[in-house]
Backbone bond lengths (Angstrom), bond angles and torsions (degrees), N, CA, C in turn:
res aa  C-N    CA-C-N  psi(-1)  N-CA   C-N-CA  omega(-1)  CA-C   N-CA-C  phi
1 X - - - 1.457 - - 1.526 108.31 -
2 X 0.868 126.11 106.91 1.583 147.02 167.24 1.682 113.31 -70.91
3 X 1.088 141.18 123.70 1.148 145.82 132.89 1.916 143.11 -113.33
4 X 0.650 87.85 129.99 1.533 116.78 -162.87 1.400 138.80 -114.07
5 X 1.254 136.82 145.08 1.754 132.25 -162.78 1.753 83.45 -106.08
6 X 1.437 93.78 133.67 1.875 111.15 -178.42 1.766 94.12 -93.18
7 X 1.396 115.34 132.40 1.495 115.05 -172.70 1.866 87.21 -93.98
8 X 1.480 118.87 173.34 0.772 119.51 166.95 1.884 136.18 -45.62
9 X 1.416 117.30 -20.14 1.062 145.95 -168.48 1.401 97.63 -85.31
10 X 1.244 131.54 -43.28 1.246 141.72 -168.92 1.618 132.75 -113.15
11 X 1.469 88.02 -1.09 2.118 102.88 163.02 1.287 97.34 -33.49
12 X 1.395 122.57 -85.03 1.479 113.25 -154.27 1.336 124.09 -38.61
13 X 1.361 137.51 -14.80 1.333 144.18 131.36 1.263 124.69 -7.71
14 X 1.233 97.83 -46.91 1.985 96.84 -178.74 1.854 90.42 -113.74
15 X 1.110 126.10 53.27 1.598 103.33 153.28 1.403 122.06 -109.71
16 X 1.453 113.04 12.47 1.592 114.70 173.22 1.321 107.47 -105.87
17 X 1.515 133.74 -0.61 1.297 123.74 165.88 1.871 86.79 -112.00
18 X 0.904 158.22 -14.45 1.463 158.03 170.15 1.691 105.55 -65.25
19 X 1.204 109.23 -27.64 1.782 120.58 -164.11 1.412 79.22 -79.46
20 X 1.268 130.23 -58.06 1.624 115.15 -163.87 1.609 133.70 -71.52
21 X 1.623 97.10 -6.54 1.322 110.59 163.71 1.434 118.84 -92.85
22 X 1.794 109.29 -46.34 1.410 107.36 171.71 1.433 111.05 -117.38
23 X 1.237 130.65 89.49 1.644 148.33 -141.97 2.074 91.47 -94.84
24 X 1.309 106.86 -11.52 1.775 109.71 175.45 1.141 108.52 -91.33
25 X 1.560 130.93 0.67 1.343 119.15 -172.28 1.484 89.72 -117.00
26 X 1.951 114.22 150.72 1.213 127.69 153.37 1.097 122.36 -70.94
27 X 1.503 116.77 -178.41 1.302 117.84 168.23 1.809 129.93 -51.18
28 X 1.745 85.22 -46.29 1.112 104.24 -148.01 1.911 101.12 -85.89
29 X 1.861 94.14 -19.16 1.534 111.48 -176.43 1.594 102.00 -69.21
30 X 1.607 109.91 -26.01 1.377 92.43 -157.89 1.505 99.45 -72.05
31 X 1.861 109.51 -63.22 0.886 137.70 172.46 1.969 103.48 -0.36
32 X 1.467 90.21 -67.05 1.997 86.65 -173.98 1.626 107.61 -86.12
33 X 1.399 135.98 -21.99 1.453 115.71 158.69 1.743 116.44 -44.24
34 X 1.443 112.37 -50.23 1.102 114.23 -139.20 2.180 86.74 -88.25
35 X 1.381 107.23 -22.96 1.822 92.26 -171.07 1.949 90.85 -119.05
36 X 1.277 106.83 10.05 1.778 101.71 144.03 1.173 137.24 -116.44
37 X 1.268 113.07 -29.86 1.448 112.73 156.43 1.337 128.75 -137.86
38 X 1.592 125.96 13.59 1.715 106.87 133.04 1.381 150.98 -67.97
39 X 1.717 91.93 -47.68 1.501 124.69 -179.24 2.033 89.50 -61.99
40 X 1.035 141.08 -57.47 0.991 117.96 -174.16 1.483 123.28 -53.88
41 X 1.049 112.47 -57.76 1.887 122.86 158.74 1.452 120.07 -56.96
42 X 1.422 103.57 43.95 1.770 116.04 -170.52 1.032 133.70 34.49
43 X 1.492 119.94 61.06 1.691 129.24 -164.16 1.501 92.01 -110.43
44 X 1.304 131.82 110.84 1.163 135.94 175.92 2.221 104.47 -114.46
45 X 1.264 83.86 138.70 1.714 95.05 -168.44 1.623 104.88 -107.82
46 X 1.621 124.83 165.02 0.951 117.67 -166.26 1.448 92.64 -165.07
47 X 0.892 105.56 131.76 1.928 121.11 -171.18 1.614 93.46 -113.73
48 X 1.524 96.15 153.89 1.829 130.85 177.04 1.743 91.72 -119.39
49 X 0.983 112.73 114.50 1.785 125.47 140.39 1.459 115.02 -39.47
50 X 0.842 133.94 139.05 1.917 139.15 102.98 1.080 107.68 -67.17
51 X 1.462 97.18 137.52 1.447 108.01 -173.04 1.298 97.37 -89.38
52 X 1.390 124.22 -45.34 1.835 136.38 177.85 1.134 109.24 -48.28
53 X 1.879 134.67 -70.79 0.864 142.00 133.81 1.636 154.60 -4.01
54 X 1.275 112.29 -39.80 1.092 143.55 171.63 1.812 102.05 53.92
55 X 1.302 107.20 36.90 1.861 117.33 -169.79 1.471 101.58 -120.30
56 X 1.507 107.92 136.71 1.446 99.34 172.15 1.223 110.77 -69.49
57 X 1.626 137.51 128.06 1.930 131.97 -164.17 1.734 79.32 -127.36
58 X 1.377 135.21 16.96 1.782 99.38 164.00 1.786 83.63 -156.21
59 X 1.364 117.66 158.74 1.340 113.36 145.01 1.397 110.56 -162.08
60 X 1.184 120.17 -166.03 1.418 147.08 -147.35 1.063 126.08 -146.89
61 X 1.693 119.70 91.68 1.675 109.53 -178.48 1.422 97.88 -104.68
62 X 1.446 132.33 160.95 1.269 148.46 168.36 1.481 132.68 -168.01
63 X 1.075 159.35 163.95 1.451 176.17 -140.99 1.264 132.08 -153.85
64 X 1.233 117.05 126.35 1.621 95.24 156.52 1.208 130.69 -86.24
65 X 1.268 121.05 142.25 1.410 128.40 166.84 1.676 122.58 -109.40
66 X 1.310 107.63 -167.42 1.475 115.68 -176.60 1.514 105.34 -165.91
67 X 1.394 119.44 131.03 1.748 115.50 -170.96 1.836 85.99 -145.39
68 X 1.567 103.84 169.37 1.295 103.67 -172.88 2.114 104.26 -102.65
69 X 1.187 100.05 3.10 1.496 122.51 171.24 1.450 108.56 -90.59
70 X 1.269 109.01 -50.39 2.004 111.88 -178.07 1.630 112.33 -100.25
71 X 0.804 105.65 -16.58 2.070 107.90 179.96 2.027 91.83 84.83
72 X 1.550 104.07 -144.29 1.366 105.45 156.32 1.326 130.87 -45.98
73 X 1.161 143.46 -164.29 1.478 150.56 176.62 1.546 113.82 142.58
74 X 1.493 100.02 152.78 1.050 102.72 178.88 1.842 98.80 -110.30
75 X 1.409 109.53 152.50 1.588 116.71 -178.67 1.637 118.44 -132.99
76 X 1.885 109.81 108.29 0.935 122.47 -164.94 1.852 96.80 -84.56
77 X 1.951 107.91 117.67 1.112 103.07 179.84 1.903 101.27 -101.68
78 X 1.085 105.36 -3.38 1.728 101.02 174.41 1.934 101.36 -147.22
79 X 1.159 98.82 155.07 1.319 112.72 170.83 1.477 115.35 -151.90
80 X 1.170 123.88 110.69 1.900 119.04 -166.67 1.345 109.06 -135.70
81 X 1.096 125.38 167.80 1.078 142.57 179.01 1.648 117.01 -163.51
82 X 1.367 141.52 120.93 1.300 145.36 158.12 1.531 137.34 -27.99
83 X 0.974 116.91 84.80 1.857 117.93 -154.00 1.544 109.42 -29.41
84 X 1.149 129.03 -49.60 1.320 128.95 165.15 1.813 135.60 -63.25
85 X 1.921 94.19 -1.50 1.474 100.89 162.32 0.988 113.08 -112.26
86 X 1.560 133.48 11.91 1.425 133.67 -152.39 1.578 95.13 -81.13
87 X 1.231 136.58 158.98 1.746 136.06 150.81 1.777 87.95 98.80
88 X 1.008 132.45 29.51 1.706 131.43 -156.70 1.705 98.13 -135.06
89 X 1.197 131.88 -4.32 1.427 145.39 -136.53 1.283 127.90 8.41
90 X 1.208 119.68 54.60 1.767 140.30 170.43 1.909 76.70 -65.91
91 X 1.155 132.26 -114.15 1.427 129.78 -151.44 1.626 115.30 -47.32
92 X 1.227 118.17 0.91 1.358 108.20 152.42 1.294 129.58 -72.13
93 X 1.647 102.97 -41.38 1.338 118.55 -159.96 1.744 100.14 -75.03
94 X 1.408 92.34 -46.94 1.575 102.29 170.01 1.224 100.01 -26.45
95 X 1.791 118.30 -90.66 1.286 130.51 -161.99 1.436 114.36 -32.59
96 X 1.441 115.98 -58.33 1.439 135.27 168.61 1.648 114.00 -20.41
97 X 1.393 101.29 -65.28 1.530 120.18 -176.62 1.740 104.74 -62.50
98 X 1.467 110.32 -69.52 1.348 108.53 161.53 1.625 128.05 -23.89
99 X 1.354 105.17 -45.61 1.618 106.30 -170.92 1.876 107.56 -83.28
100 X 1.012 111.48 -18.09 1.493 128.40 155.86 1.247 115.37 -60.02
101 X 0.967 140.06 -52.40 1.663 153.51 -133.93 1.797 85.62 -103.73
102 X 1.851 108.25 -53.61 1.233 79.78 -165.51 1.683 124.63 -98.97
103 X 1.506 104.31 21.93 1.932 140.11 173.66 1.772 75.64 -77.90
104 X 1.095 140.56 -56.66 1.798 132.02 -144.13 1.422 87.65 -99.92
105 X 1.061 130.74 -46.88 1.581 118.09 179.16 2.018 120.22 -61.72
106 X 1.975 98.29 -20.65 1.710 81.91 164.46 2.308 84.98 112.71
107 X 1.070 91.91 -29.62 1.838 99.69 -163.40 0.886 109.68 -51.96
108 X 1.432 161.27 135.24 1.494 178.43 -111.84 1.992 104.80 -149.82
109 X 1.154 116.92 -28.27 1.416 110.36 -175.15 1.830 105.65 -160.85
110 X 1.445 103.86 170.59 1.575 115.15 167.82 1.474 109.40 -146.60
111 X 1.222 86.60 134.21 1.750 113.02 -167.48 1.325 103.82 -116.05
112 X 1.650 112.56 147.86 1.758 124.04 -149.01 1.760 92.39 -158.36
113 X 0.455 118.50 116.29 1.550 120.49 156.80 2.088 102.84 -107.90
114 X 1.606 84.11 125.53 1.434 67.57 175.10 2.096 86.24 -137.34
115 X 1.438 118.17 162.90 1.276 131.14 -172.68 1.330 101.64 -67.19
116 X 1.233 112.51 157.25 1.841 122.66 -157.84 1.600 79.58 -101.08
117 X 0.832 168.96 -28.39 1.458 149.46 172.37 1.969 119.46 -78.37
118 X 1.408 101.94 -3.97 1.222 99.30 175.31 2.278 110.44 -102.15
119 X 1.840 92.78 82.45 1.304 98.89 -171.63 2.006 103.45 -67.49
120 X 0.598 134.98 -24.34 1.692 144.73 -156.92 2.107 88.41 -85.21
121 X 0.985 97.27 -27.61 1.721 98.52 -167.17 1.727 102.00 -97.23
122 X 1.243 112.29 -31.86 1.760 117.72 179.10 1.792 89.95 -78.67
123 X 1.324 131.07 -30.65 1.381 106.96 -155.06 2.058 88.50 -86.00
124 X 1.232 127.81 -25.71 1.302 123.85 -162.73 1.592 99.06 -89.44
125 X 1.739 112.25 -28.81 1.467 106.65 160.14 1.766 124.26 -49.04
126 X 1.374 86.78 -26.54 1.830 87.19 -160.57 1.395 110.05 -111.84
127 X 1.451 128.01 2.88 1.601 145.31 154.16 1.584 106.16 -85.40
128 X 1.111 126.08 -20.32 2.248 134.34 145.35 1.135 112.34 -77.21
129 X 1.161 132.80 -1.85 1.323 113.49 163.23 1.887 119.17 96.20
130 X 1.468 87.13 25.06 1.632 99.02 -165.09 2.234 82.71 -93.24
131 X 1.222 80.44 156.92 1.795 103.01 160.69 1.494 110.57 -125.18
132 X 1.701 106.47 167.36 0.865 116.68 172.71 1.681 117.51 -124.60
133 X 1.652 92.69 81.55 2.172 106.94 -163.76 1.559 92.86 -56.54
134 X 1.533 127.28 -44.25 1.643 116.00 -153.52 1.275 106.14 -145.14
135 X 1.661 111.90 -136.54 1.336 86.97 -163.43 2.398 69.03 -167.09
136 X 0.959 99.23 128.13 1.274 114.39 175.32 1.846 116.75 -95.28
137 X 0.931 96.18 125.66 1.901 140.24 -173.29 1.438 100.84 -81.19
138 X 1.091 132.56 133.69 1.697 140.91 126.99 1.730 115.72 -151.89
139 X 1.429 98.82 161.00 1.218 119.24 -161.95 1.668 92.99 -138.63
140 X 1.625 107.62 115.59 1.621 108.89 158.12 1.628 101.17 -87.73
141 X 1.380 84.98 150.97 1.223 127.94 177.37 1.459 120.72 -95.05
């Protein structure tokens, strides 16, 4: 299992485990959200190998941030994995690498929002060592 930071050239790499988190975006949609207007607002992506396969089947986009409640931090805005790679530890290793990245970046914490119906993703959040401090708010407009 290989993991790796996807440069802009190579996003489209993660849009078949990205499709299953955001199943409204194309290929081609993700491709320019994510290297026109994430990657500029520090959205850095991170692909899982199959080793059998040789396909990225999980990855990892995230940011750094800074709040006057958290200090530094790093902020996981996607976390995926391929239903048929799930139980394989692609999102461990992820996490793993992540929690490294943000020990070398200086960051004090990592923040995840993940959807209250995805129970299989809160239980692997909370066997890493994630908590659950609050409880997140939104309002469409």
């Amino acid at each position: 299992m290989k993991i790796e930071e996807l440069e802009a050239e190579r996003t489209w790499l993660a849009f078949d485990p990205m499709r299953q988190l955001r199943p409204h975006l194309t290929s081609a949609g993700f491709v320019r959200l994510v290297n026109e207007v994430q990657r500029p607002q520090g959205y850095r992506l991170i692909g899982s190998w199959d080793a059998e396969s040789g396909r990225v089947v999980a990855a990892i986009g995230f940011r750094e941030n800074s709040s006057l409640a958290y200090g530094r931090y790093l902020l996981v805005d996607d976390l995926t994995t391929m239903p048929n790679m799930r139980g394989r530890g692609h999102a461990t290793r992820l996490l793993a690498w992540l929690e490294r990245e943000a020990r070398r970046l200086g960051c004090a914490q990592i923040h995840l929002d993940s959807g209250t119906h995805l129970h299989d993703a809160h239980r692997l959040l909370l066997r890493s060592g994630f908590t659950i401090p609050a409880f997140h708010f939104s309002r469409r407009l």
